[in-house]
N, C-alpha and C positions, 0 to 999 in steps of 0.2 A: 482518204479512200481505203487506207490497209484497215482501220477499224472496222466499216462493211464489210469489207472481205471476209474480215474475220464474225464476223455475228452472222455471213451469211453461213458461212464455211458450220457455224456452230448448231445453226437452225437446220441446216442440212442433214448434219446429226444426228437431230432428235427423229426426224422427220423418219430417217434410216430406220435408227430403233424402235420407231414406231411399229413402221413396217414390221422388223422381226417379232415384238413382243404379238402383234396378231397372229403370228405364226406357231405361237406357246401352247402346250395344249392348256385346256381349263384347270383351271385348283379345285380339289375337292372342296367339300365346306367345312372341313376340320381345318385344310388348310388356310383357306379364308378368313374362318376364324382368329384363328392364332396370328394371321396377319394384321387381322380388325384390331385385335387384342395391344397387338406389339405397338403397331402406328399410336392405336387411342394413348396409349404411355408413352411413349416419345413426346406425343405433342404436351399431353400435359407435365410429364418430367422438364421438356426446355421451359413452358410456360413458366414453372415453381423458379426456374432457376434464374431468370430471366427479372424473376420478382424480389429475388435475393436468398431463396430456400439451399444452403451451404450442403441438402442430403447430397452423395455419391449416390452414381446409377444402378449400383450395386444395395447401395441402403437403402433407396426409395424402392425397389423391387421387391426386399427383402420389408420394408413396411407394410407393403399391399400382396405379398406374398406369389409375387409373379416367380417363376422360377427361371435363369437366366439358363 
């Protein structure tokens, strides 16, 4: 039973922060942007790495010219 507890206690959470992030105001679309940008390299940085690509997140940035 303490595991529920806890997963409920955890979904509760989210549920919370939910609430607040609706209370955020909007992102510009620069800022958007640069989020779309950041996320899309993350995901494909873990992928490479994931695949066995040894670049630092700092080199792979510095390949595609993102600036950190």
């Amino acid at each position: 039973m303490k595991k529920k507890a806890s997963i409920n206690k955890k979904i509760g959470k989210l549920v919370d922060l939910d609430r607040k992030m609706k209370d955020l105001p909007e992102i510009s679309p620069i800022e958007k942007q640069v989020l779309d940008t950041e996320q899309a390299f993350k995901a494909v940085y873990h992928s490479n790495k994931l695949e066995g690509n040894k670049l630092s997140e700092a080199d792979a940035r510095k390949a595609i010219q993102i600036d950190e």
